[in-house]
N, CA, C and O of each residue as an XYZ file, in Angstrom:
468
protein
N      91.764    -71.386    -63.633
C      90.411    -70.878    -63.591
C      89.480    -71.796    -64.378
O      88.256    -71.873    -64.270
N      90.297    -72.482    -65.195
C      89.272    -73.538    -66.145
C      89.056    -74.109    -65.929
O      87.968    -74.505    -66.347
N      90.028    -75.140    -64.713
C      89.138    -76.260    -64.306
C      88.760    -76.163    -63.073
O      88.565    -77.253    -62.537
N      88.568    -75.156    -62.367
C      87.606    -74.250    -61.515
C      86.154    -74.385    -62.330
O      85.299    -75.088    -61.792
N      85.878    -73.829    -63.433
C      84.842    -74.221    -63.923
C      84.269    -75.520    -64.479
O      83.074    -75.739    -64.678
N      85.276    -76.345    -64.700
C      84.857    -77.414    -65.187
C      84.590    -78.667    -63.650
O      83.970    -79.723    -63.517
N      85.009    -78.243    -63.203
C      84.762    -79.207    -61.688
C      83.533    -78.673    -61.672
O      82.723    -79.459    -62.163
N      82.828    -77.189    -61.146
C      81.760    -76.857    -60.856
C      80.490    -77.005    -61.841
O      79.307    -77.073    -61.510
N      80.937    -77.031    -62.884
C      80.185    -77.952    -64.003
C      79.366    -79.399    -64.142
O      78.235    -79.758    -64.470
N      80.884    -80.149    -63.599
C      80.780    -80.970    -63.679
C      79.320    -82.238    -63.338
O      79.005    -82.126    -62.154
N      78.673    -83.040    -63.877
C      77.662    -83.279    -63.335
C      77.534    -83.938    -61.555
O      76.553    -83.868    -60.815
N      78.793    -84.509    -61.290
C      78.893    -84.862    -60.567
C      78.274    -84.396    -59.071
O      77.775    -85.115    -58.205
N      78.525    -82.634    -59.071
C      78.620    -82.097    -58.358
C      77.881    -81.139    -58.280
O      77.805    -80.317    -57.367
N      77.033    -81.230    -59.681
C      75.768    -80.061    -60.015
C      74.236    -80.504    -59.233
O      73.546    -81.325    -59.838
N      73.782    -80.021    -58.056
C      72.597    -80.042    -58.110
C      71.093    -79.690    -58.089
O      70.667    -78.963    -57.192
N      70.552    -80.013    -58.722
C      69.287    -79.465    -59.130
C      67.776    -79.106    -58.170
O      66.817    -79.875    -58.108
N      67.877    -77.625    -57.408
C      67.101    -77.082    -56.534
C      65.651    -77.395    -56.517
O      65.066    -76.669    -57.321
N      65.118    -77.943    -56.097
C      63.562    -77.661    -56.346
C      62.503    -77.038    -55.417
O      62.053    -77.381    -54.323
N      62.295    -76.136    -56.135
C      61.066    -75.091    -54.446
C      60.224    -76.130    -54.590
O      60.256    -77.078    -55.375
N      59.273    -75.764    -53.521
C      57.957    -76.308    -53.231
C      57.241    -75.225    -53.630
O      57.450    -74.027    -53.442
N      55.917    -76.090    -54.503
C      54.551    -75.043    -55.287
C      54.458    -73.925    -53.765
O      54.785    -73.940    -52.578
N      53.765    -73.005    -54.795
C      52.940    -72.150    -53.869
C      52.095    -72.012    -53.051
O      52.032    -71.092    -52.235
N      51.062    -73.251    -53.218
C      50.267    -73.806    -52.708
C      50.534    -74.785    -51.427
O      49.891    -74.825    -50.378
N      51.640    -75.542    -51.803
C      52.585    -76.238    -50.847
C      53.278    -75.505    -49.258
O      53.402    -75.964    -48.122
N      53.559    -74.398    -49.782
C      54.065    -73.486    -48.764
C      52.699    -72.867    -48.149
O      52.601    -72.526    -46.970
N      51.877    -72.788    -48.904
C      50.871    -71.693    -48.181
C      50.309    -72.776    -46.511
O      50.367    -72.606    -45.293
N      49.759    -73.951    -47.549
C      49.536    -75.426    -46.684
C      50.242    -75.331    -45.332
O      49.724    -75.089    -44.242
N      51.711    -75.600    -45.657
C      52.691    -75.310    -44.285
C      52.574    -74.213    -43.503
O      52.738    -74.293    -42.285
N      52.235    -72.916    -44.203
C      51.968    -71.765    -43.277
C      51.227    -72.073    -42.744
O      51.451    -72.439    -41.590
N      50.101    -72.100    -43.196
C      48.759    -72.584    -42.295
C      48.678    -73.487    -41.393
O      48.059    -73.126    -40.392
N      49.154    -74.726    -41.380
C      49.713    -75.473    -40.179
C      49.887    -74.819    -39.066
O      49.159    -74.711    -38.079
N      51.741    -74.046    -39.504
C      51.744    -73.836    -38.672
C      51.238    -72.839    -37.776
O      51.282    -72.740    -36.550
N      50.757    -72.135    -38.664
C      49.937    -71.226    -38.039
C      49.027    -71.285    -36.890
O      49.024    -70.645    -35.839
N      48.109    -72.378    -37.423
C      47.091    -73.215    -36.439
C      47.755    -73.893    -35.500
O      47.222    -74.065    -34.404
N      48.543    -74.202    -35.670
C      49.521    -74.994    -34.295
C      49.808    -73.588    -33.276
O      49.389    -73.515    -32.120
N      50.503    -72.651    -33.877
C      51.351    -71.939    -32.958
C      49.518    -70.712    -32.449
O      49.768    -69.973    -31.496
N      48.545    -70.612    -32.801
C      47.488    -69.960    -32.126
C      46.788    -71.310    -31.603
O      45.909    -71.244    -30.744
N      47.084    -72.183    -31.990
C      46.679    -73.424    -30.716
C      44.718    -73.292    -31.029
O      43.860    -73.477    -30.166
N      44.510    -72.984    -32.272
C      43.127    -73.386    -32.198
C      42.646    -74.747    -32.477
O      43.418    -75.646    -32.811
N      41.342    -74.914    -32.341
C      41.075    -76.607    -32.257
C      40.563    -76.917    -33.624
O      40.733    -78.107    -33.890
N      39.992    -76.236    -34.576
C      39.825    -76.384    -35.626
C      40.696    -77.204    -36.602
O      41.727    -76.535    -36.680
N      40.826    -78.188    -37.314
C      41.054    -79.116    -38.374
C      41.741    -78.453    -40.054
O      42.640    -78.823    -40.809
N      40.566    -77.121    -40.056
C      40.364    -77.147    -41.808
C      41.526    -76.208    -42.055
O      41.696    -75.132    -41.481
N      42.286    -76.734    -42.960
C      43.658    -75.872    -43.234
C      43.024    -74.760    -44.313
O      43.629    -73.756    -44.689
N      41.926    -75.078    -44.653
C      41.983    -73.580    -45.962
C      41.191    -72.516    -45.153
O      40.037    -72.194    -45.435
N      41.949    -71.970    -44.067
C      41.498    -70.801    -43.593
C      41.715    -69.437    -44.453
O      42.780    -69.361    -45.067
N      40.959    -68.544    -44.533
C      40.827    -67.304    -45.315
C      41.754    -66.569    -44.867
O      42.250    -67.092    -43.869
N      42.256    -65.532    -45.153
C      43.363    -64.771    -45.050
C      43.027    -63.523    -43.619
O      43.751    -62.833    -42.902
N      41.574    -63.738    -43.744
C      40.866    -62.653    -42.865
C      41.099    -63.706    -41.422
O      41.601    -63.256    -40.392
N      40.657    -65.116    -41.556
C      40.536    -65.533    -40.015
C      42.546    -65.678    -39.735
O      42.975    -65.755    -38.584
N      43.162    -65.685    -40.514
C      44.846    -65.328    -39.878
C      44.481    -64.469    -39.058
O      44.551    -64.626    -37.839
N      43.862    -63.028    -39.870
C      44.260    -61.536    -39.222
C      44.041    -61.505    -38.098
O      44.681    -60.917    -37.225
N      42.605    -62.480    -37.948
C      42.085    -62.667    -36.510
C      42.497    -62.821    -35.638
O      42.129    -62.051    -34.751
N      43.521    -63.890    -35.270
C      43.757    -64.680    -34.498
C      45.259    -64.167    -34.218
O      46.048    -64.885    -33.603
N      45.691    -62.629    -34.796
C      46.902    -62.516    -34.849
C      46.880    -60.987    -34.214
O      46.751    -60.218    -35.166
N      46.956    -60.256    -32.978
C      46.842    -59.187    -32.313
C      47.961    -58.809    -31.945
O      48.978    -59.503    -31.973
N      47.847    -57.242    -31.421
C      49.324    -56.806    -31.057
C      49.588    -57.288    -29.673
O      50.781    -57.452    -29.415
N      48.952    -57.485    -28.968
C      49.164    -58.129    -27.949
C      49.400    -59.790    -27.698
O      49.954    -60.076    -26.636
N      49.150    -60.525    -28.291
C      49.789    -61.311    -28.886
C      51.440    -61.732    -29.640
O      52.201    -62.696    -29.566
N      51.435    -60.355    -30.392
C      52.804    -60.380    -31.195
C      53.901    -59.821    -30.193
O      55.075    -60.185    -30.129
N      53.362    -59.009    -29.545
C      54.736    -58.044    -28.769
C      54.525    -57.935    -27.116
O      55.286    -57.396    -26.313
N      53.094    -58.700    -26.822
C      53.054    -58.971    -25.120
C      54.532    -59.814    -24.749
O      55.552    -59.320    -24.269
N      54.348    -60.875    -25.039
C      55.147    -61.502    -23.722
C      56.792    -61.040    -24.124
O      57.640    -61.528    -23.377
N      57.182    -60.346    -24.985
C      58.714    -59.966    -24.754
C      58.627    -58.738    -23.965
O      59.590    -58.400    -23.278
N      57.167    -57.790    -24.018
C      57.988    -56.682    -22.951
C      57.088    -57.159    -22.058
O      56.119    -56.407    -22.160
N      56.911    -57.801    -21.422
C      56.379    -58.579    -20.227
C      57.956    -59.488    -19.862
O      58.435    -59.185    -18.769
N      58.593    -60.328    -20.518
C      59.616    -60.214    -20.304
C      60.594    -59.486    -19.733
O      61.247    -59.859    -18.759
N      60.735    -58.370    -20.350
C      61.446    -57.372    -20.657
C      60.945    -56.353    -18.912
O      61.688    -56.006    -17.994
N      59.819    -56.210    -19.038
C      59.721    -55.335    -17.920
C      60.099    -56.328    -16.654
O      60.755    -55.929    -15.692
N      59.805    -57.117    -16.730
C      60.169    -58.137    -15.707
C      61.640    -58.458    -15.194
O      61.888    -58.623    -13.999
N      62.377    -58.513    -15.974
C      63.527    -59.062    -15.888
C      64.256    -56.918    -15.461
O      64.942    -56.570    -14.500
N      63.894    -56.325    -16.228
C      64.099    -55.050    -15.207
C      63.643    -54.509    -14.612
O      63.953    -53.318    -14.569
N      62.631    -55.006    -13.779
C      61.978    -54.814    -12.446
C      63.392    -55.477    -11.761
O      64.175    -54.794    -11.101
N      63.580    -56.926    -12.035
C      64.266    -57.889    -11.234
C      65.688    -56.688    -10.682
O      65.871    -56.280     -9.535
N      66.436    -56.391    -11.805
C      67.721    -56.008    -12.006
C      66.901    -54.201    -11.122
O      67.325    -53.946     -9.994
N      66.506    -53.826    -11.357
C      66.504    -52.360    -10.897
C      65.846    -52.502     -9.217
O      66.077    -51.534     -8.493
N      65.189    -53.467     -8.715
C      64.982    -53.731     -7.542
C      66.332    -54.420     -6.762
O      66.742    -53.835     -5.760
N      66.931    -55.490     -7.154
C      68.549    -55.954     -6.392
C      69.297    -54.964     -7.001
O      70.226    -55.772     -6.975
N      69.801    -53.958     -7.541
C      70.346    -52.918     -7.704
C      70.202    -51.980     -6.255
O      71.082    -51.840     -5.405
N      69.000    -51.462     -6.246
C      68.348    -50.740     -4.897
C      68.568    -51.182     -3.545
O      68.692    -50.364     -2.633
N      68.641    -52.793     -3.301
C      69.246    -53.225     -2.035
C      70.177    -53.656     -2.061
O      70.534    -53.628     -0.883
N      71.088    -54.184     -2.738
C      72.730    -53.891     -2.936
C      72.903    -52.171     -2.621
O      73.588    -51.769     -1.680
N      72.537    -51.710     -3.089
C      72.842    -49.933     -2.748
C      72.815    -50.021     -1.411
O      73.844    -49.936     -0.740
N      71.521    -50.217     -0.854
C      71.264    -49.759     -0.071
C      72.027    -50.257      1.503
O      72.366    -49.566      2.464
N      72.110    -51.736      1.269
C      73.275    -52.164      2.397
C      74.570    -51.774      1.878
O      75.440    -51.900      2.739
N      74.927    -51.415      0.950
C      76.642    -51.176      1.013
C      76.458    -49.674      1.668
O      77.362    -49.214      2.365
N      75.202    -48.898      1.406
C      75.466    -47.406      1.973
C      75.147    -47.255      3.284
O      75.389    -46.195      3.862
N      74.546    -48.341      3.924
C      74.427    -48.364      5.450
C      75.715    -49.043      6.009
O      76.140    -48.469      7.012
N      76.557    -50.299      5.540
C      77.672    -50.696      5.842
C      78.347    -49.347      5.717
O      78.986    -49.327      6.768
N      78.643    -48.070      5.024
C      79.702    -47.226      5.003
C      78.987    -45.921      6.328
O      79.642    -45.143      7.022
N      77.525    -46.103      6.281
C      77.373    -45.039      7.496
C      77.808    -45.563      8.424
O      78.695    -44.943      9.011
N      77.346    -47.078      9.039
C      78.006    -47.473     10.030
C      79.192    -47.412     10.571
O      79.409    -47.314     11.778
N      80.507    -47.499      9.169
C      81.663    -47.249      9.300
C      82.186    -45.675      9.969
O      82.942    -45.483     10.921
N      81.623    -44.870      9.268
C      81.407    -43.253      9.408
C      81.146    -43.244     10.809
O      81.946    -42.747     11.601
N      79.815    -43.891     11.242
C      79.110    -43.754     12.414
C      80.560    -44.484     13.887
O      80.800    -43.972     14.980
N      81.010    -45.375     13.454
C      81.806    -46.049     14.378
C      82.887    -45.068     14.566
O      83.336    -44.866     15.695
N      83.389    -44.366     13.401
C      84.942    -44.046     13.768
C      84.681    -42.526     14.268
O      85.592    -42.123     14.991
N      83.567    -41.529     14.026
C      83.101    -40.873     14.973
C      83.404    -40.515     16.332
O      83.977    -39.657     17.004
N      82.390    -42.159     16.457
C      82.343    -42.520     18.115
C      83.750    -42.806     18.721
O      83.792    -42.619     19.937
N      84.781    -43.172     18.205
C      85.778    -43.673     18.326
C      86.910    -42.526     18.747
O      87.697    -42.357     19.679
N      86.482    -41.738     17.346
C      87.103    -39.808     18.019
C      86.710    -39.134     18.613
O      87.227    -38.072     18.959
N      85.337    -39.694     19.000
C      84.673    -38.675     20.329
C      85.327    -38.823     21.650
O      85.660    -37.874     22.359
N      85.508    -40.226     21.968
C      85.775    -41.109     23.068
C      87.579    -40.640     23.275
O      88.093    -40.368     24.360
N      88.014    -40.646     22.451
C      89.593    -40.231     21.937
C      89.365    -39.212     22.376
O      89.768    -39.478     23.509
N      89.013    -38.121     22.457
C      88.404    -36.757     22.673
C      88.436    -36.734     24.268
O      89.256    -36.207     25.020
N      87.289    -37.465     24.547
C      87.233    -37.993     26.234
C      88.013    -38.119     26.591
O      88.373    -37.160     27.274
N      88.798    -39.054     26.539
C      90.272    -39.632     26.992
C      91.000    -38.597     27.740
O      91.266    -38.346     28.915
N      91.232    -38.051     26.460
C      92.412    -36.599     26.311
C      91.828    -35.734     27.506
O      92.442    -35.576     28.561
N      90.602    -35.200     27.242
C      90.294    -34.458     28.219
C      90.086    -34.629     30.252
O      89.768    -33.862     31.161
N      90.386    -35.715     30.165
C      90.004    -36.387     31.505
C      91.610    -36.683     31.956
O      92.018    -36.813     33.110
N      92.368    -36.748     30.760
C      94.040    -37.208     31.313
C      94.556    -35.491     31.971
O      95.267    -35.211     32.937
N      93.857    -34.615     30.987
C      94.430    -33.182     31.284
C      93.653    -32.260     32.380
O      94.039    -31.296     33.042
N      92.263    -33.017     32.299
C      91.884    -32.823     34.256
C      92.880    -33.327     35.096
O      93.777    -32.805     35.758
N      92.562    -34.281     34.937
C      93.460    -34.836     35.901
C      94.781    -34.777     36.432
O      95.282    -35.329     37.412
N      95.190    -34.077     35.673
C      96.887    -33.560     35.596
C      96.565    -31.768     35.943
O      97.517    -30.993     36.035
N      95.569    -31.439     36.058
C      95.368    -30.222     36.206
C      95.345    -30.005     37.949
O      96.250    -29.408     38.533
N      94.288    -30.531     38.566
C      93.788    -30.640     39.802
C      95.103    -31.614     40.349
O      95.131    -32.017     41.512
């Protein structure tokens, strides 16, 4: 355990974190800020009020459920015609073998006329 600590000690391997000022970070916010609302303006010391501005709910949460409704429109519309031809492929089936025992039906009855007369 001791020289567990003394390795991690060691200077070798110690190094020394440094944040960036407060001011430094704010700078970068603001960048990017102005980058990602794409205004044309230059001056990075925008007020805290023109952020609020430029920052709406429609903005923040439009395009994921615009996304979102979209992509399940997509899925709940090919859902509906997948349904809908596999349930006409099975009436058809229904519908054929019907016809098939009707005719079977015919058959029978026309062999036992005929054997009658």
């Amino acid at each position: 355990m001791n020289s567990l600590r003394i390795i991690i000690n060691s200077k070798s391997l110690s190094r020394k974190i440094q944040f960036p000022s407060s001011t430094t970070c704010t700078q970068v916010f603001l960048r990017l800020r102005q980058k990602s609302t794409s205004t044309t303006s230059t001056n990075t010391s925008f007020s805290q009020s023109r952020i609020d501005e430029n920052i709406t709910v429609w903005n923040v949460y439009g395009p994921p459920l615009v996304n979102c409704f979209l992509i399940g429109s997509i899925t709940y519309i090919s859902l509906q015609v997948m349904w809908y031809k596999l349930a006409f492929i099975e009436l058809r089936e229904e519908m054929e073998n019907k016809v098939n025992e009707l005719e079977n039906k015919i058959n029978y009855l026309r062999k036992n006329n005929l054997e009658v007369d």
